[in-house]
PDB file of N, CA, C and O in Angstrom:
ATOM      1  N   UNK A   1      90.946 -41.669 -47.735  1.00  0.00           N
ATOM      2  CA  UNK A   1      90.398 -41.261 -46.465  1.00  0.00           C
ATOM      3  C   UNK A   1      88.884 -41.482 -46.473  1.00  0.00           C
ATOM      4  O   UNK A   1      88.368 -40.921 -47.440  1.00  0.00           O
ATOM      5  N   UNK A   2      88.051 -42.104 -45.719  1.00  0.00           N
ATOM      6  CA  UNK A   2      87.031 -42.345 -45.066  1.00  0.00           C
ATOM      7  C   UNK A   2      85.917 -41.431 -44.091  1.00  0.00           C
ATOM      8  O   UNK A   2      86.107 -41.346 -42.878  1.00  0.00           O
ATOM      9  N   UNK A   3      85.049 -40.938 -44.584  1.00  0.00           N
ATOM     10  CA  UNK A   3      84.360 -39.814 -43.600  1.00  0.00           C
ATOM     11  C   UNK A   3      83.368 -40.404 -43.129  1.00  0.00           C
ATOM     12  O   UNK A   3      82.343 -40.671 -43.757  1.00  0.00           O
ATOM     13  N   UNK A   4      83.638 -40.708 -41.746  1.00  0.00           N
ATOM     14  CA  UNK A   4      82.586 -41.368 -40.894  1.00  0.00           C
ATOM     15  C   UNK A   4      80.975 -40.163 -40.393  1.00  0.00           C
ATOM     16  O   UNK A   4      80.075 -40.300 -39.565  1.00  0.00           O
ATOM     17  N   UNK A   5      81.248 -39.274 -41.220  1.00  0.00           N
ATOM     18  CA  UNK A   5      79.700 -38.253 -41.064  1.00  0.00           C
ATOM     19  C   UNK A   5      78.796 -39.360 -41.674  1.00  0.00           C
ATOM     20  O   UNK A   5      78.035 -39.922 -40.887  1.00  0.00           O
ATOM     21  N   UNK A   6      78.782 -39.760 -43.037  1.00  0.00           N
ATOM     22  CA  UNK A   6      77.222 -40.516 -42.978  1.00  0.00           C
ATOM     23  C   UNK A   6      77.026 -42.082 -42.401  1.00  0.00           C
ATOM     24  O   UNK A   6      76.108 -42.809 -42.782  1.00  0.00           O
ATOM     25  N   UNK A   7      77.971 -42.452 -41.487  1.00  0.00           N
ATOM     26  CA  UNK A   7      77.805 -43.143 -40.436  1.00  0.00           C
ATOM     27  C   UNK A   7      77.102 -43.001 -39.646  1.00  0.00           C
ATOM     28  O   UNK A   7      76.018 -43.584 -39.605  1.00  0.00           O
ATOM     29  N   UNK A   8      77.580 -42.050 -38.647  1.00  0.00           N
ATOM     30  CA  UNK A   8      77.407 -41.160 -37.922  1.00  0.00           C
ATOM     31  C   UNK A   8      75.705 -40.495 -37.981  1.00  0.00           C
ATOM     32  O   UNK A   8      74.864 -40.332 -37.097  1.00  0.00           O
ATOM     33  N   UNK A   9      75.704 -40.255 -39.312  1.00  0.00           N
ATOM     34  CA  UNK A   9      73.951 -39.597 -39.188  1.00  0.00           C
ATOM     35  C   UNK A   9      72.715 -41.074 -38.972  1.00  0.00           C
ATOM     36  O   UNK A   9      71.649 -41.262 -38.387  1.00  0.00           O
ATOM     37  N   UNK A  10      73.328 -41.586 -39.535  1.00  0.00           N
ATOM     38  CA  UNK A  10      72.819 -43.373 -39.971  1.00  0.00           C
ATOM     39  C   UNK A  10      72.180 -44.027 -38.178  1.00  0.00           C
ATOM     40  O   UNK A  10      71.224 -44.663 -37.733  1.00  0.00           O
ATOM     41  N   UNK A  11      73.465 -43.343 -37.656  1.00  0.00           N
ATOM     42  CA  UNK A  11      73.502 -44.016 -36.082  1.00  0.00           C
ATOM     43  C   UNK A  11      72.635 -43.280 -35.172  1.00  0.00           C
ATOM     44  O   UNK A  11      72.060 -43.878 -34.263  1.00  0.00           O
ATOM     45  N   UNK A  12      72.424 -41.356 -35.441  1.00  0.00           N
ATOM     46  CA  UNK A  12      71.665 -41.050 -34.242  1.00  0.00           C
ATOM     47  C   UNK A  12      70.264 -40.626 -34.784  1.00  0.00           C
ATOM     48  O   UNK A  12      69.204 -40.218 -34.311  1.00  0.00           O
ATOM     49  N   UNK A  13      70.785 -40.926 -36.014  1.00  0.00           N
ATOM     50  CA  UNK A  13      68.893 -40.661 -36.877  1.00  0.00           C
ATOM     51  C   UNK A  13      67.610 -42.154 -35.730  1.00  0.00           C
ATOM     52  O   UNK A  13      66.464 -42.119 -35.280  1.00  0.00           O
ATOM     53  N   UNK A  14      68.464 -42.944 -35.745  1.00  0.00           N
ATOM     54  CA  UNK A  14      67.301 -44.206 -35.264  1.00  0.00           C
ATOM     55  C   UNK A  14      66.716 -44.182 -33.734  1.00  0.00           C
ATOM     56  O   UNK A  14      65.752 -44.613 -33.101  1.00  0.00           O
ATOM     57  N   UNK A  15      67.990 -43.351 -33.523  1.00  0.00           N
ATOM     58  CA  UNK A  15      67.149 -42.888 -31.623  1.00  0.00           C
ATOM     59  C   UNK A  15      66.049 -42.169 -32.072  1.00  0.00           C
ATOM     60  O   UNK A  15      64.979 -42.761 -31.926  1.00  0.00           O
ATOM     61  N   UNK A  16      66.011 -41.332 -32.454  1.00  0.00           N
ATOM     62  CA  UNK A  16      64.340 -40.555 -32.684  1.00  0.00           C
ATOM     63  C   UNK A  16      63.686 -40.841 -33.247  1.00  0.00           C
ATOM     64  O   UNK A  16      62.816 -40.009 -33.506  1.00  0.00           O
ATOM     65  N   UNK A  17      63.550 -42.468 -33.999  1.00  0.00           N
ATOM     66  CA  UNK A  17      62.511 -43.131 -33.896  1.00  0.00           C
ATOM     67  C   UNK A  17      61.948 -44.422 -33.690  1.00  0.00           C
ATOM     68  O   UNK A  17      61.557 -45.288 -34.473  1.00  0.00           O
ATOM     69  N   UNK A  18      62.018 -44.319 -32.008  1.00  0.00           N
ATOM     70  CA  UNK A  18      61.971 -45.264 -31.508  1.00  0.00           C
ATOM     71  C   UNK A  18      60.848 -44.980 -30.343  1.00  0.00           C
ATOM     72  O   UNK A  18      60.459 -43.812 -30.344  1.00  0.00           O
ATOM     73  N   UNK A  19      60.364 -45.673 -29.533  1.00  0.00           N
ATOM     74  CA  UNK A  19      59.554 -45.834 -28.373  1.00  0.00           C
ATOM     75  C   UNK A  19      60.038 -45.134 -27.374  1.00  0.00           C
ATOM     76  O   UNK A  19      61.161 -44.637 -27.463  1.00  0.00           O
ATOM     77  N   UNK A  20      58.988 -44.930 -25.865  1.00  0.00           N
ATOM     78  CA  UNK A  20      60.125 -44.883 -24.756  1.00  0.00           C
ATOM     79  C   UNK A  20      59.869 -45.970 -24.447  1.00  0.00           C
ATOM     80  O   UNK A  20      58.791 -46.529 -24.649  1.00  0.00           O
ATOM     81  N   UNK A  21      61.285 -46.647 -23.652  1.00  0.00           N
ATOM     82  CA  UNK A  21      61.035 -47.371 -22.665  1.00  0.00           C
ATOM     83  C   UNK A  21      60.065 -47.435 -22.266  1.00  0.00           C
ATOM     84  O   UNK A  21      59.116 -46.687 -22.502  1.00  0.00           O
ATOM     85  N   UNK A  22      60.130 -48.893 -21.164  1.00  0.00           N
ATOM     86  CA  UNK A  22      59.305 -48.561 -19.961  1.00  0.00           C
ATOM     87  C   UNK A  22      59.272 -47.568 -18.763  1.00  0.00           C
ATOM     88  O   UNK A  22      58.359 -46.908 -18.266  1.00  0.00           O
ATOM     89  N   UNK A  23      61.160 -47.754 -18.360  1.00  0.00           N
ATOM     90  CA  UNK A  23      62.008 -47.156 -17.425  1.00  0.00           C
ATOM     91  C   UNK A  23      61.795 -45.460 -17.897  1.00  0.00           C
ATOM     92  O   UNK A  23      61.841 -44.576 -17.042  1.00  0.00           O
ATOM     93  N   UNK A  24      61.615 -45.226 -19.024  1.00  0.00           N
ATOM     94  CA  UNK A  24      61.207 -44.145 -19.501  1.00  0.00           C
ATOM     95  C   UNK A  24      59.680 -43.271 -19.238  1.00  0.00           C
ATOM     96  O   UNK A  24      59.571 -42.089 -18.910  1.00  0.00           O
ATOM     97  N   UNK A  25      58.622 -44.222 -19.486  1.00  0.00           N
ATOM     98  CA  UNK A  25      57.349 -44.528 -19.240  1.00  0.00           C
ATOM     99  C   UNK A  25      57.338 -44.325 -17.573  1.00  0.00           C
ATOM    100  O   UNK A  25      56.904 -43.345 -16.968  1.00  0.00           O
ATOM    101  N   UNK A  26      57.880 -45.412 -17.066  1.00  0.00           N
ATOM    102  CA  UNK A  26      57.807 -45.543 -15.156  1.00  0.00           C
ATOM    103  C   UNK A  26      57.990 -43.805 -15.059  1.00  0.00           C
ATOM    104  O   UNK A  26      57.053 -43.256 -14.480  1.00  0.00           O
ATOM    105  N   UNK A  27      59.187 -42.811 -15.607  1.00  0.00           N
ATOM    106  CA  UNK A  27      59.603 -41.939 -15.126  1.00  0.00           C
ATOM    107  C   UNK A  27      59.035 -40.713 -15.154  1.00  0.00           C
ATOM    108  O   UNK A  27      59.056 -39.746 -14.392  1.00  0.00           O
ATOM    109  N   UNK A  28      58.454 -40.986 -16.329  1.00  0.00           N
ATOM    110  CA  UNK A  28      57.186 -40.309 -16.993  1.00  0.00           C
ATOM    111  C   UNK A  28      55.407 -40.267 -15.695  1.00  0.00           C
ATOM    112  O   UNK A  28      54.618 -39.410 -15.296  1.00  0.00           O
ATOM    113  N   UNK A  29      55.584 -41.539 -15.557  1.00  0.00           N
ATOM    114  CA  UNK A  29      54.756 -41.608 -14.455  1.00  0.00           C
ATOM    115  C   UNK A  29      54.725 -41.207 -13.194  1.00  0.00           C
ATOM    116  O   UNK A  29      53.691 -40.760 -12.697  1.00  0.00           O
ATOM    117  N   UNK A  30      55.885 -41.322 -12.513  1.00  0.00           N
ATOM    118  CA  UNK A  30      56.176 -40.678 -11.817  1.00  0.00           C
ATOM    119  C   UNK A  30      56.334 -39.056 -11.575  1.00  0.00           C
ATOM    120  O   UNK A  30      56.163 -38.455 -10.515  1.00  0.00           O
ATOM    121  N   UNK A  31      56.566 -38.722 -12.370  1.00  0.00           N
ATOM    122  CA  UNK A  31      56.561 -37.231 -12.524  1.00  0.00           C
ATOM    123  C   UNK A  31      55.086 -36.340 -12.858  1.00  0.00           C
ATOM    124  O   UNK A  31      54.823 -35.137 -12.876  1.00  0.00           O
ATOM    125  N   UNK A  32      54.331 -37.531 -13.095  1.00  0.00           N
ATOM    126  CA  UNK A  32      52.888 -36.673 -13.471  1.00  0.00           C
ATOM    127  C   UNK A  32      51.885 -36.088 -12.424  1.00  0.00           C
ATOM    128  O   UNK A  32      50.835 -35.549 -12.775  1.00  0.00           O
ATOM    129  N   UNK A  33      52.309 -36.240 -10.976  1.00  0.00           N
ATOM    130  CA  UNK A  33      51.812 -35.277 -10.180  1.00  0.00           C
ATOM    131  C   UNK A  33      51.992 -33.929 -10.169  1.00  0.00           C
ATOM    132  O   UNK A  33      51.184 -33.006 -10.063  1.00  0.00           O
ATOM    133  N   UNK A  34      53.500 -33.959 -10.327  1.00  0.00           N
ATOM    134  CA  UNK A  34      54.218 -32.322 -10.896  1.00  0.00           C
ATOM    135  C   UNK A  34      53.553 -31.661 -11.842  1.00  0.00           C
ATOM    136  O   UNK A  34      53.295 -30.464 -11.970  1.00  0.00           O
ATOM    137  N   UNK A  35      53.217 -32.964 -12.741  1.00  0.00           N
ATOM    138  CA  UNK A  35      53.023 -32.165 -14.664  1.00  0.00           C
ATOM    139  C   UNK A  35      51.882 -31.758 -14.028  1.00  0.00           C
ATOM    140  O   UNK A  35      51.868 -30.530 -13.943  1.00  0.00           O
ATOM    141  N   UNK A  36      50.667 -32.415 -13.421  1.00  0.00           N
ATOM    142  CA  UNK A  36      49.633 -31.741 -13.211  1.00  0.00           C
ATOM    143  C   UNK A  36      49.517 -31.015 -12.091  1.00  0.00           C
ATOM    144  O   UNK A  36      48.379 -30.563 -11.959  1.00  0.00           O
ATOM    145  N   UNK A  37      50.140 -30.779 -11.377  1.00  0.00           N
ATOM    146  CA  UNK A  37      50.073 -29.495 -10.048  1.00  0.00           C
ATOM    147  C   UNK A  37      50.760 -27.824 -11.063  1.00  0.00           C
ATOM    148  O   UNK A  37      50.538 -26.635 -10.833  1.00  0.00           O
ATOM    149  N   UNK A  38      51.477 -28.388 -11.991  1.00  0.00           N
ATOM    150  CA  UNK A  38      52.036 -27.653 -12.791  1.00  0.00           C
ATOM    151  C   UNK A  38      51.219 -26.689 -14.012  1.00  0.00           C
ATOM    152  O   UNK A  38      51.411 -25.524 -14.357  1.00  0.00           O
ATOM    153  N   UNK A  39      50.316 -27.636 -14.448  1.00  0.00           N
ATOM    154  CA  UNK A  39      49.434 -27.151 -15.319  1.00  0.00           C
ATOM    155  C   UNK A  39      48.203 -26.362 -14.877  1.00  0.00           C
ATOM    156  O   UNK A  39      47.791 -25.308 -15.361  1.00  0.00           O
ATOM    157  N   UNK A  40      47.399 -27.481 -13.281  1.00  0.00           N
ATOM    158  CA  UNK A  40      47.054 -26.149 -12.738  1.00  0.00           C
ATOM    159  C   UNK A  40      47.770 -24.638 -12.649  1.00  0.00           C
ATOM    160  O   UNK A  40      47.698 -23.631 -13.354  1.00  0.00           O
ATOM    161  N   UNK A  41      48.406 -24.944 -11.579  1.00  0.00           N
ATOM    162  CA  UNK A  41      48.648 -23.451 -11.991  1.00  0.00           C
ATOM    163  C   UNK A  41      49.268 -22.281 -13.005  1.00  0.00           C
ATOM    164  O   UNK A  41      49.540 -21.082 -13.076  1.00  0.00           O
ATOM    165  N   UNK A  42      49.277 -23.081 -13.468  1.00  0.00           N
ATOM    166  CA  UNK A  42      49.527 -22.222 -15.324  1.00  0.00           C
ATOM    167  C   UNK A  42      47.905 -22.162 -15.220  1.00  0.00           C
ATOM    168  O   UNK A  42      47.501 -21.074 -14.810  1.00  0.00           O
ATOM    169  N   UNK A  43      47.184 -22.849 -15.430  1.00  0.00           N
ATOM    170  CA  UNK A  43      45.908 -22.086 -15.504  1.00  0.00           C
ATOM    171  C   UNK A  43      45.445 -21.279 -14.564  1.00  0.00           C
ATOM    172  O   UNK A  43      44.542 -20.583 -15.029  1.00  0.00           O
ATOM    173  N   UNK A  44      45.668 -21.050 -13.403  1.00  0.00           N
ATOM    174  CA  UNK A  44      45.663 -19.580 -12.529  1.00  0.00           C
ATOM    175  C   UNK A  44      45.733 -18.671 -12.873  1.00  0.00           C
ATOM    176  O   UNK A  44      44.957 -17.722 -12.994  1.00  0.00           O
ATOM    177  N   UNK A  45      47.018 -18.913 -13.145  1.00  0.00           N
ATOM    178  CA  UNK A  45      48.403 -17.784 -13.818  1.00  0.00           C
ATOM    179  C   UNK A  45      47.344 -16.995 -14.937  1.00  0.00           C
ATOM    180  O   UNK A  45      47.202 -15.780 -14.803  1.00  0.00           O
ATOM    181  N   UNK A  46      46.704 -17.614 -15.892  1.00  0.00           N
ATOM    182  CA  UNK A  46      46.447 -17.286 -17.154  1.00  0.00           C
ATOM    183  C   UNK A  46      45.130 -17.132 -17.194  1.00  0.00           C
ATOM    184  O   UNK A  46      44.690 -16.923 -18.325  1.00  0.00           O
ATOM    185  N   UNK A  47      44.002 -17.181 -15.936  1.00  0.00           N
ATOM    186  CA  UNK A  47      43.203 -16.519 -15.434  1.00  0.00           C
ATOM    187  C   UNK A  47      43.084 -15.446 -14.927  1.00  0.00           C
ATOM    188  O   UNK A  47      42.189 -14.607 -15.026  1.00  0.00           O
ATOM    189  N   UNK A  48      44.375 -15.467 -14.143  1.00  0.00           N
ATOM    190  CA  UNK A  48      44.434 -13.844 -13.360  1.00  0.00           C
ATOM    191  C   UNK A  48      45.588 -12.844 -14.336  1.00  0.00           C
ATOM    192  O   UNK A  48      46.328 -11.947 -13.931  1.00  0.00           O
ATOM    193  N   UNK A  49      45.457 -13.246 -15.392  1.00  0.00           N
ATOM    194  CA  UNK A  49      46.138 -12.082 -16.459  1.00  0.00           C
ATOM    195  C   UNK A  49      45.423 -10.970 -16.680  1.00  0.00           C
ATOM    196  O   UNK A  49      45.719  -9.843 -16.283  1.00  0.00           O
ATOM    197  N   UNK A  50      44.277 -11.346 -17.450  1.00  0.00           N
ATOM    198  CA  UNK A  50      43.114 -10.338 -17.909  1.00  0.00           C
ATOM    199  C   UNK A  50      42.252  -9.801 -16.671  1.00  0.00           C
ATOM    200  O   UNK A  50      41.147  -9.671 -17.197  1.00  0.00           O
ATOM    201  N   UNK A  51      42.123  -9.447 -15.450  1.00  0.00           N
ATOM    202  CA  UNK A  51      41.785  -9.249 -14.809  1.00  0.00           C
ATOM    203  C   UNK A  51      42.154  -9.130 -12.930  1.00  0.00           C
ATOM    204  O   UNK A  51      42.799 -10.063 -12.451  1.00  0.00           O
ATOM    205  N   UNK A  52      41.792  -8.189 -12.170  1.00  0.00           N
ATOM    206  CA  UNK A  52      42.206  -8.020 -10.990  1.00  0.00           C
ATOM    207  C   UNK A  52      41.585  -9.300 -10.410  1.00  0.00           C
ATOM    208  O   UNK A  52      40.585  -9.954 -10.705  1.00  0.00           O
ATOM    209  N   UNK A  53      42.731  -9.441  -9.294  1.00  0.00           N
ATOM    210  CA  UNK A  53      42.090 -10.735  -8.319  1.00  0.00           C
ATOM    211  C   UNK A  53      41.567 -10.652  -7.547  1.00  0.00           C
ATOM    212  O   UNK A  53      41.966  -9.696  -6.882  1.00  0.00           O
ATOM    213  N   UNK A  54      40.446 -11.332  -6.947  1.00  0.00           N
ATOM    214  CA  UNK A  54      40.147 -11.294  -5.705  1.00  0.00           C
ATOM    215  C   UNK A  54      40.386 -12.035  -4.625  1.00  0.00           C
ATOM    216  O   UNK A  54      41.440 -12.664  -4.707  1.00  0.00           O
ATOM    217  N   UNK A  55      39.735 -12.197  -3.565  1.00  0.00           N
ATOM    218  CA  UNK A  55      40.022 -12.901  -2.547  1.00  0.00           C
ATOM    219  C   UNK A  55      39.594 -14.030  -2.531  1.00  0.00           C
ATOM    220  O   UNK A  55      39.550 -14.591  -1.436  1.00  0.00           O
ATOM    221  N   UNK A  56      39.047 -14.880  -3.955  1.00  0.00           N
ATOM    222  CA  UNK A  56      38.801 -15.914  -4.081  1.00  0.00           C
ATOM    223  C   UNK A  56      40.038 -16.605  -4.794  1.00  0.00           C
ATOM    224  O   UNK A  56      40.498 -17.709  -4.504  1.00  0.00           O
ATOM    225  N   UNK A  57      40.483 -15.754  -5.772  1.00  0.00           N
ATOM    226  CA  UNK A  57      41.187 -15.948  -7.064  1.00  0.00           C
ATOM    227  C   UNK A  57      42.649 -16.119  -5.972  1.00  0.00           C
ATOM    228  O   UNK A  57      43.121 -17.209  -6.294  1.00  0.00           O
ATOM    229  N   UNK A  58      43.409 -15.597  -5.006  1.00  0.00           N
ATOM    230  CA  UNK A  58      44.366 -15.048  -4.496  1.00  0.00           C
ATOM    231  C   UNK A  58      44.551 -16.696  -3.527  1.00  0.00           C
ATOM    232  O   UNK A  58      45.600 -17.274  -3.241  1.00  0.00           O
ATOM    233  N   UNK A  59      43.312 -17.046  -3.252  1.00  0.00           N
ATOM    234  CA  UNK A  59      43.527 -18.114  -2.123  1.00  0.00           C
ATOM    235  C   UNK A  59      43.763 -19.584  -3.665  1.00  0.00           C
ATOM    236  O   UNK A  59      44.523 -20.541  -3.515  1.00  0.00           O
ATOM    237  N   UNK A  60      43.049 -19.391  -4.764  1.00  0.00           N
ATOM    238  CA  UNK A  60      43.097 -20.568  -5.913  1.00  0.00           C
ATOM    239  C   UNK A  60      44.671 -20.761  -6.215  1.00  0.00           C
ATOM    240  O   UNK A  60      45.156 -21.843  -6.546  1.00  0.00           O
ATOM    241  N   UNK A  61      45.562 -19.308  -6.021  1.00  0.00           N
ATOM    242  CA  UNK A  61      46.498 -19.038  -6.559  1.00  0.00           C
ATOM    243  C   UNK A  61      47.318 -20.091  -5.669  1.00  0.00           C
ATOM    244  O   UNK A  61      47.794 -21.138  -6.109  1.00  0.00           O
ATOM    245  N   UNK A  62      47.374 -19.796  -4.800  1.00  0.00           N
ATOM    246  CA  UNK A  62      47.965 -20.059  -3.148  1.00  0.00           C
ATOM    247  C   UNK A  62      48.033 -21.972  -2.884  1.00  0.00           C
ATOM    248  O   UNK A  62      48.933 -22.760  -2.592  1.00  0.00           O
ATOM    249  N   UNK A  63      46.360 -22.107  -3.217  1.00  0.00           N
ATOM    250  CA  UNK A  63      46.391 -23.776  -3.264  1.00  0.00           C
ATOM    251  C   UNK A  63      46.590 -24.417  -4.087  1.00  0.00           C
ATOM    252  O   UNK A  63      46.562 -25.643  -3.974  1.00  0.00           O
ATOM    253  N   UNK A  64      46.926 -23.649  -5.466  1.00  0.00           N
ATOM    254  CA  UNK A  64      47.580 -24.269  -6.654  1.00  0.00           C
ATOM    255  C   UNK A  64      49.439 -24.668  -6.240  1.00  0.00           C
ATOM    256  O   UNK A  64      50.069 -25.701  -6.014  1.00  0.00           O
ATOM    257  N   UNK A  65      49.752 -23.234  -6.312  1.00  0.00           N
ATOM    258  CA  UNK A  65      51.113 -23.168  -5.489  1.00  0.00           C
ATOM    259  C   UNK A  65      51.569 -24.142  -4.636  1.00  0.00           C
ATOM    260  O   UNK A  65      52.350 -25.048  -4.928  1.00  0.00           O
ATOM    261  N   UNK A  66      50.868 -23.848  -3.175  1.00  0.00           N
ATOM    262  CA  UNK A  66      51.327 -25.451  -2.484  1.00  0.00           C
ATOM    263  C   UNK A  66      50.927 -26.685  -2.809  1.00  0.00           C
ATOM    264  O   UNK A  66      51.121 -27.566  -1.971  1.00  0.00           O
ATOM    265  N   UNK A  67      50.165 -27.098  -4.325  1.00  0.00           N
ATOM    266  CA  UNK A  67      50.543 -28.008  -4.435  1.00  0.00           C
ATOM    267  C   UNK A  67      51.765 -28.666  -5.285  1.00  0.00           C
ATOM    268  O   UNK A  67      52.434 -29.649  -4.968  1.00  0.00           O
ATOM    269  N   UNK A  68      51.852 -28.019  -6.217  1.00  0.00           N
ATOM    270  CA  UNK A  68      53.455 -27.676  -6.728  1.00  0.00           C
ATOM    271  C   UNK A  68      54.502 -28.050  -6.115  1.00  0.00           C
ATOM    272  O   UNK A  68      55.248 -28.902  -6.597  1.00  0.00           O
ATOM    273  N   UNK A  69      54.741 -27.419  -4.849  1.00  0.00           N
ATOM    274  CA  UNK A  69      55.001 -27.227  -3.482  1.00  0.00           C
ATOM    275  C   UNK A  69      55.229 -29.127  -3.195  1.00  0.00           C
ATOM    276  O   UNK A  69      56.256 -29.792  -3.333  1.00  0.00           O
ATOM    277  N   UNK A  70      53.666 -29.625  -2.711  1.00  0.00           N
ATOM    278  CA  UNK A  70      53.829 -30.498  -2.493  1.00  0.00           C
ATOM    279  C   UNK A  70      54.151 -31.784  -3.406  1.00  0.00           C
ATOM    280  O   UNK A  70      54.701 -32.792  -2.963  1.00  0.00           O
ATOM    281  N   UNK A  71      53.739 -31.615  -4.732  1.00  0.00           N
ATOM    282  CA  UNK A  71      54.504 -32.567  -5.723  1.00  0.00           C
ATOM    283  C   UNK A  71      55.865 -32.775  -6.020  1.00  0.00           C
ATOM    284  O   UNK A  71      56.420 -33.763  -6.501  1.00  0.00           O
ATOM    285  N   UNK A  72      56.502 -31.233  -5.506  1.00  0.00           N
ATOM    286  CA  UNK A  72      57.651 -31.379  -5.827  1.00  0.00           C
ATOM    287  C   UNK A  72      58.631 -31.897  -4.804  1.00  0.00           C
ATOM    288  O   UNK A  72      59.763 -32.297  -5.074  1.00  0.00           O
ATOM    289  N   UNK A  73      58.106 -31.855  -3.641  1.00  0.00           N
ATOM    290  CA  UNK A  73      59.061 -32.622  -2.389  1.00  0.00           C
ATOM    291  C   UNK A  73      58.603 -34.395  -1.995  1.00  0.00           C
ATOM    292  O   UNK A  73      59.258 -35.204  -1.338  1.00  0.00           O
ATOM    293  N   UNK A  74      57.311 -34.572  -2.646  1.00  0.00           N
ATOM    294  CA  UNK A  74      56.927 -36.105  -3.021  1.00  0.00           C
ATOM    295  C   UNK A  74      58.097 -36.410  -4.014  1.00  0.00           C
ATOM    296  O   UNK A  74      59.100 -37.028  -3.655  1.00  0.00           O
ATOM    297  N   UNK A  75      57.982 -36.121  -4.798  1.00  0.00           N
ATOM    298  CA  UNK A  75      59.018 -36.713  -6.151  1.00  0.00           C
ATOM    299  C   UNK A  75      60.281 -36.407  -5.976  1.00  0.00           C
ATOM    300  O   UNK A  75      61.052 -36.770  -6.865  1.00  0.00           O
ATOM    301  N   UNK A  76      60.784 -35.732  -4.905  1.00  0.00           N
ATOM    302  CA  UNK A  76      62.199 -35.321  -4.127  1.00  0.00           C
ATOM    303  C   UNK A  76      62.352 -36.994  -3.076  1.00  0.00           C
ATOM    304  O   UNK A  76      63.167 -37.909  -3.200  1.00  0.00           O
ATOM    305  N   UNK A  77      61.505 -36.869  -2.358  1.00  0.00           N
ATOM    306  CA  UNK A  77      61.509 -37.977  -1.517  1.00  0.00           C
ATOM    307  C   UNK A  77      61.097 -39.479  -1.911  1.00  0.00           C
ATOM    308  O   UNK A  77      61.225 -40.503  -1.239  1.00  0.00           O
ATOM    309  N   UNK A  78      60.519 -39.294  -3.307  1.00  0.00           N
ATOM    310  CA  UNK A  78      60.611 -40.647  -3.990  1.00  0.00           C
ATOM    311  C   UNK A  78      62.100 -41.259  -4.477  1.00  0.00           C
ATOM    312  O   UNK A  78      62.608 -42.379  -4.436  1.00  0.00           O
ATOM    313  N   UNK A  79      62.615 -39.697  -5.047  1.00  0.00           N
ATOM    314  CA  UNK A  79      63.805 -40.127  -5.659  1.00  0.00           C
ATOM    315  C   UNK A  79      64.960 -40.295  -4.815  1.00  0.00           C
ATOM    316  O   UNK A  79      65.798 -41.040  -5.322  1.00  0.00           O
ATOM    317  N   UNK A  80      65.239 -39.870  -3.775  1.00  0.00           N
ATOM    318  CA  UNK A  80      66.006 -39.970  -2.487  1.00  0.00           C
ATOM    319  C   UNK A  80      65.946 -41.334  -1.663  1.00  0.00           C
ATOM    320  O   UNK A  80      66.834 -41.760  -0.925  1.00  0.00           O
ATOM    321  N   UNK A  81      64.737 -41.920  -1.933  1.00  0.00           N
ATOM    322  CA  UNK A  81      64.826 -43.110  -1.255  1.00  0.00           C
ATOM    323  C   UNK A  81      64.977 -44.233  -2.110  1.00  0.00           C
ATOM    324  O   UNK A  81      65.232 -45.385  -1.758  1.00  0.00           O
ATOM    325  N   UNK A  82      64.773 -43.743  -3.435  1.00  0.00           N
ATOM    326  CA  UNK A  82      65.596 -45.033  -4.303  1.00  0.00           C
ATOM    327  C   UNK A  82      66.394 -45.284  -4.562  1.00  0.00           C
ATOM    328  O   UNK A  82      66.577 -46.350  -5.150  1.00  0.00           O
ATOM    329  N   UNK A  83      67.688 -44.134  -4.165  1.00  0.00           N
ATOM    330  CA  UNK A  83      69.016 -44.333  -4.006  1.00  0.00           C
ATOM    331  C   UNK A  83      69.736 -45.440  -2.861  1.00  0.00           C
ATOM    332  O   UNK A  83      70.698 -46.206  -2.924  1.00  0.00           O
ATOM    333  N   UNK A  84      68.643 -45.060  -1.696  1.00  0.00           N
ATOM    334  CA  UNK A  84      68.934 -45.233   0.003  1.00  0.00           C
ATOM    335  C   UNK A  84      68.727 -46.846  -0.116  1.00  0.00           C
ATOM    336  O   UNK A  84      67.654 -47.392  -0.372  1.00  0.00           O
ATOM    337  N   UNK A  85      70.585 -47.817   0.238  1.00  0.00           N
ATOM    338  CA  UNK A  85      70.510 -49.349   0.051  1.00  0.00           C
ATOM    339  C   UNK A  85      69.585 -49.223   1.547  1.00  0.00           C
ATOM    340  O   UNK A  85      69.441 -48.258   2.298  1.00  0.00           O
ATOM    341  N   UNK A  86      68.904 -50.976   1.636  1.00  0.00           N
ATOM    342  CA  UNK A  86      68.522 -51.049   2.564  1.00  0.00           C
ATOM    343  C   UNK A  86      69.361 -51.780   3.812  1.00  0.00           C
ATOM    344  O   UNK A  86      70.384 -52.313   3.383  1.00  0.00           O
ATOM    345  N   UNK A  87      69.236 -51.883   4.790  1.00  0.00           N
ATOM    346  CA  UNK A  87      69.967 -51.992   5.765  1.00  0.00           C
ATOM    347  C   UNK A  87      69.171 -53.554   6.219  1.00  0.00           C
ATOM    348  O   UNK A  87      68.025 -53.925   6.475  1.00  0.00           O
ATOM    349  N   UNK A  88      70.881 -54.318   6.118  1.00  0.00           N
ATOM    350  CA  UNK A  88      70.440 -55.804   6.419  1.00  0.00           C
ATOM    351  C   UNK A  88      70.187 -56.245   5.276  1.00  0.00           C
ATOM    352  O   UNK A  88      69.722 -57.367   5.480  1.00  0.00           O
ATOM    353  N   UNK A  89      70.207 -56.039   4.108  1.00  0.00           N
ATOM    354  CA  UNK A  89      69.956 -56.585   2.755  1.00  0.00           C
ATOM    355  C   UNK A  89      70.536 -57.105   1.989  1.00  0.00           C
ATOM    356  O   UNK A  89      70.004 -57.435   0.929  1.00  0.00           O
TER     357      UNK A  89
END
């Protein structure tokens, strides 16, 4: 009998060390409005820990938020229309 385990390790050991793609890279790119509307506000977040907010801090919070907000329905509507065949094509 034959135990295909150190096959098996042989085969998914080499995915993790490898490159990304491009298609990987492109997706990566695409998504980096998020990563950074995202990281802002983690830094909000982690400003207004140690301390009460004010009415400056409350509106930073707010325009961090909608942009989040708005990265995340850009990259909704990017990905929605790359599904969508074109018509007449």
């Amino acid at each position: 009998m034959r135990y295909i385990v150190p096959v098996q390790a042989v085969v998914t050991a080499a995915d993790f060390d490898r490159e990304p793609t491009d298609t990987e890279l492109d997706a990566i790119e695409a998504e980096m409005p998020l990563i950074s509307a995202r990281v802002a506000l983690l830094d909000v977040q982690i400003a207004l820990l140690d301390r009460a907010s004010s009415e400056l801090d409350e509106r930073r919070w707010r325009r961090a938020r909608r942009r989040v907000l708005a990265a995340r329905r850009e990259l909704a509507n990017l990905s929605a229309t790359a599904f969508v065949p074109e018509v007449g094509a």
